[in-house]
N, C-alpha and C positions, 0 to 999 in steps of 0.2 A: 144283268146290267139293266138299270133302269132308264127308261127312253121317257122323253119327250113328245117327240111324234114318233108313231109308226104306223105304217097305211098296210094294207095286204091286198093288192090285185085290186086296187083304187084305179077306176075310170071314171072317164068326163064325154059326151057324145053331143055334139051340139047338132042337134037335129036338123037342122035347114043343111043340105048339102050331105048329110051325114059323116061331117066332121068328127073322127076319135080324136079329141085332141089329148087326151091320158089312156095309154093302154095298159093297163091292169098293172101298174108299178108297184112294189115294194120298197119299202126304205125306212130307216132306221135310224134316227136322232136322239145321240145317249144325251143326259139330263147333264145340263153344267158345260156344255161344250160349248162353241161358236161351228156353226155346220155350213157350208157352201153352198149352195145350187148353180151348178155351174150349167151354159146351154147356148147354143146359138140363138137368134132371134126366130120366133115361132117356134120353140122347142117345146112350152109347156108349163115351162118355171111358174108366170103369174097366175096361170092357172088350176094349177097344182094349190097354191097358195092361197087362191080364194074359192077352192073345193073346200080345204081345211077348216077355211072361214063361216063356211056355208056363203061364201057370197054369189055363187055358184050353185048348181045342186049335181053332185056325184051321180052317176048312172048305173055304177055299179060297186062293187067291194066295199071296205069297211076300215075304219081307222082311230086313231086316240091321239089326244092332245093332254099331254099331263094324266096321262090311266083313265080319262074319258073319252066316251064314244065322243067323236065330234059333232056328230047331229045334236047332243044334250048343249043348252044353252050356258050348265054350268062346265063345259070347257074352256069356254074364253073367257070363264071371269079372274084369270089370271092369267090372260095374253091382252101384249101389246102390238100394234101392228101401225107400220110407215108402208102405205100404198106407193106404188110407181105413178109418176105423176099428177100428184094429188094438188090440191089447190084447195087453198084458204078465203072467209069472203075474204074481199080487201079491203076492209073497213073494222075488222079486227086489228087489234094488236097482238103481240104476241104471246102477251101475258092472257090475254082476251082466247085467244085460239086454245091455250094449253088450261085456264079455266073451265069452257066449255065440255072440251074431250076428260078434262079430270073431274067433270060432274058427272058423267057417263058412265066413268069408270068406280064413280060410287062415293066419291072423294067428297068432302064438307070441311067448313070455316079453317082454324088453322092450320090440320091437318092438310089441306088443299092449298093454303097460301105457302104453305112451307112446305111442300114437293114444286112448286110453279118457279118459286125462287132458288130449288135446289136444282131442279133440272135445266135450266134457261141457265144457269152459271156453268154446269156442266159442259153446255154446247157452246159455251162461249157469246149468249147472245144478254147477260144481261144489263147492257148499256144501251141494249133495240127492245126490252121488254114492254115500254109502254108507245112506243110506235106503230102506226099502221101497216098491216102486212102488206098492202099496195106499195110500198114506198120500199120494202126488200127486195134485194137480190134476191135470185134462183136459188144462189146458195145459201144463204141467209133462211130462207122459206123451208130448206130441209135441214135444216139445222132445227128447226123450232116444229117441224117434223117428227125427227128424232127425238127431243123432248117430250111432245106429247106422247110419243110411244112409250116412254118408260116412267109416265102416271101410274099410281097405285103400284110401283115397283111388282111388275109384273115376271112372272116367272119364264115366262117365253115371251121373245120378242118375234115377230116376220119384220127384217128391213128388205124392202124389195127395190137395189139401187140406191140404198142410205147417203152415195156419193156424189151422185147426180147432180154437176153442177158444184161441186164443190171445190174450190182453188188446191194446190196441193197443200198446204199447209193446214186446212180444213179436213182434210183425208187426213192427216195424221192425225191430228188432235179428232175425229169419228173413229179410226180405228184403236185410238187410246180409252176411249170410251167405252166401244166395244168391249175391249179385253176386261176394262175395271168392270163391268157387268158379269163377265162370265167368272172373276173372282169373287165375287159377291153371290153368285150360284144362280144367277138368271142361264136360260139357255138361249141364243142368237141363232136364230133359220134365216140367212144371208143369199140371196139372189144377186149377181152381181156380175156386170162384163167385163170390170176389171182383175183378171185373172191373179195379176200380182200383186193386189190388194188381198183376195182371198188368201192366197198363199203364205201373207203376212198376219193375218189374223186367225185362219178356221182350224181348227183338230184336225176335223173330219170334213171330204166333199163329197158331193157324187154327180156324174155327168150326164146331162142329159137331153136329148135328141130324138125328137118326131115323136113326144110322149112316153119315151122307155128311158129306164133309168139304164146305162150303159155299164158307168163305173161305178162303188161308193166303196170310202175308206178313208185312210189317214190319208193325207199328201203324199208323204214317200212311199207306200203301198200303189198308188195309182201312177206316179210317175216310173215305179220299178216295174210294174206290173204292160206296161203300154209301150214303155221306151225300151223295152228289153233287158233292163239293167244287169240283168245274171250277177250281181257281184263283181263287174267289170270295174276298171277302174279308166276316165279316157282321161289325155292329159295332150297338153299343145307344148310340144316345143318350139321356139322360136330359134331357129340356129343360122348357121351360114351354110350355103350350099349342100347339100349330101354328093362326096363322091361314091364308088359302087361298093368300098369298104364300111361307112358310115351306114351306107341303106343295107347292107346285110346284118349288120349288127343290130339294127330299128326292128328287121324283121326276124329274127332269133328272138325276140323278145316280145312279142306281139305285132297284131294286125293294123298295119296304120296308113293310114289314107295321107298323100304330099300335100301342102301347101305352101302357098307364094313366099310365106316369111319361112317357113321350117315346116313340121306335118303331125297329125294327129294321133296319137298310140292308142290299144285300149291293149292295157295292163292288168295281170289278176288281182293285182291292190297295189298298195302304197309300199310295199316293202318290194317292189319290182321298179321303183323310179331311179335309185342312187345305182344299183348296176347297168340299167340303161343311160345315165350320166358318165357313168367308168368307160362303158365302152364308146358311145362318141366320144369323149375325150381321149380316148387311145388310137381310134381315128383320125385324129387332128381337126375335127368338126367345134368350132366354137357355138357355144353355146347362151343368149343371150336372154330368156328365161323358163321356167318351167309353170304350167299352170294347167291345174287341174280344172276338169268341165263339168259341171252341175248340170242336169237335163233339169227342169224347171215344168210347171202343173202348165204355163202356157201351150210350151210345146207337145207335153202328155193330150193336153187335149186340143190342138189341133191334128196329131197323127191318128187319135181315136175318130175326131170325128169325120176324119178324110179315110179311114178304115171302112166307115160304116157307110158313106157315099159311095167309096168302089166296089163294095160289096151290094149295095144297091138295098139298104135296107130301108125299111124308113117310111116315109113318106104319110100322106092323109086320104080318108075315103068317107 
């Protein structure tokens, strides 16, 4: 499989304090994908991110961006990158901001005029192209963000929080972006607290907490993997009362926890729902709907990382 990034027992130690803030992580970014980085606040993410960059400097282990060491300067000349928090002068425009960064990125006369106009239509900003970036929204500002990241149509991008600040209608039309990118064979390294935007966009994620990468995988690998899934099937019926004939039929059939409308089953699949429907209705239980339960990367990573708290792991020195 060919990666994008992959680190091997990549640390970061900020000396004042002797802060680890990356303890020797591994991780693995196939080329072409859209990847995650999923973490609580202080977990490592941005600094993981501007290890890769050098904008940082690593303290120990080794890594590649695109089948180069990352310390070689010719790894980033096919990466694009949207900081957390970044800020533009404000006396730029937008077209002005994405000139700049596309002279950087190597870009000259037409060739540069026609990426600034193809990227600014992309994000939806080219009717603010020649206005002052003082005069944009928060979310407007990373939208033209976003843009200057994908100057010189770069082969990997880092958005760290591409959302920030953006209305939901601006979320969909970035994560639409996104995906046309990774159809086009760009690969997307996504930092992000919105869980259920990741979920909607990324392959692959991986979790991470106090500098260790906890989880990494596909979505449904990490949510099977965390939430126990076995192959269970849970499902909510919503019914009228259970008498004590109803509830033995519920439990003949699997283990299922009561609630206030009706109560929760988990089933070995989908072909266990219509006999469990036969038999409350031969109990005289009405039945008012069936709906099966998705466990979701939200809840995968909150139970991982309240695992890793009650276990007591973690922490900084």
């Amino acid at each position: 499989m060919e990666l994008a990034v992959e680190t091997k027992d990549l640390s970061k130690t900020y000396k004042r304090g002797r802060i680890l803030a990356l303890k020797a992580l591994d991780l693995q970014v196939p080329m072409g994908s859209a990847f995650g980085l999923l973490g609580p606040n202080g977990a490592g993410k941005s600094t993981l991110v501007k290890t890769l960059l050098t904008i940082v400097r690593a303290s120990g282990g080794s890594a590649t961006l695109l089948g180069v060491d990352f310390r070689r300067p010719e790894a980033r000349r096919k990466v694009g990158y949207l900081p957390e928090g970044h800020r533009f002068p404000g006396y730029l425009t937008g077209a002005g901001v994405c000139e700049y960064f596309g002279r950087l990125a190597g870009l000259r006369g037409a060739e540069l005029a026609t990426q600034i106009k193809e990227k600014l239509e992309l994000v939806g900003m080219s009717e603010w192209a020649d206005v002052k970036i003082s005069r944009y929204s928060k979310g407007m500002a990373q939208r033209v963000g976003l843009a200057q990241a994908m100057l010189g149509n770069p082969k990997l991008i880092f958005l760290d929080e591409p959302t920030d600040g953006v209305d939901p209608l601006g979320r969909q039309e970035i994560r639409e972006v996104i995906k046309r990118l990774c159809r086009q064979g760009s690969t997307i390294f996504l930092n992000s607290h919105l869980l259920s935007e990741v979920e909607q966009v990324c392959d692959r994620v991986a979790i991470m907490h106090h500098g260790r990468i906890l989880r990494q995988g596909s979505v449904r690998e990490i949510i099977d993997a965390v939430t126990g899934g076995q192959g269970l099937l849970q499902v909510r019926f919503r019914t009228s009362p259970l008498d004590a004939g109803a509830r033995q039929a519920v439990e003949r059939h699997g283990a299922f926890t009561p609630a206030d409308d009706g109560f929760l089953v988990n089933l070995p699949g989908p072909q266990a729902v219509t006999p469990l429907i036969d038999a409350l209705r031969a109990a005289r239980t009405e039945i008012f709907s069936v709906e099966p339960q998705h466990a979701n990367l939200e809840e995968a990573f909150i139970r991982l990382i309240q695992q890793q708290s009650d276990q007591g792991v973690g922490g900084t020195r």
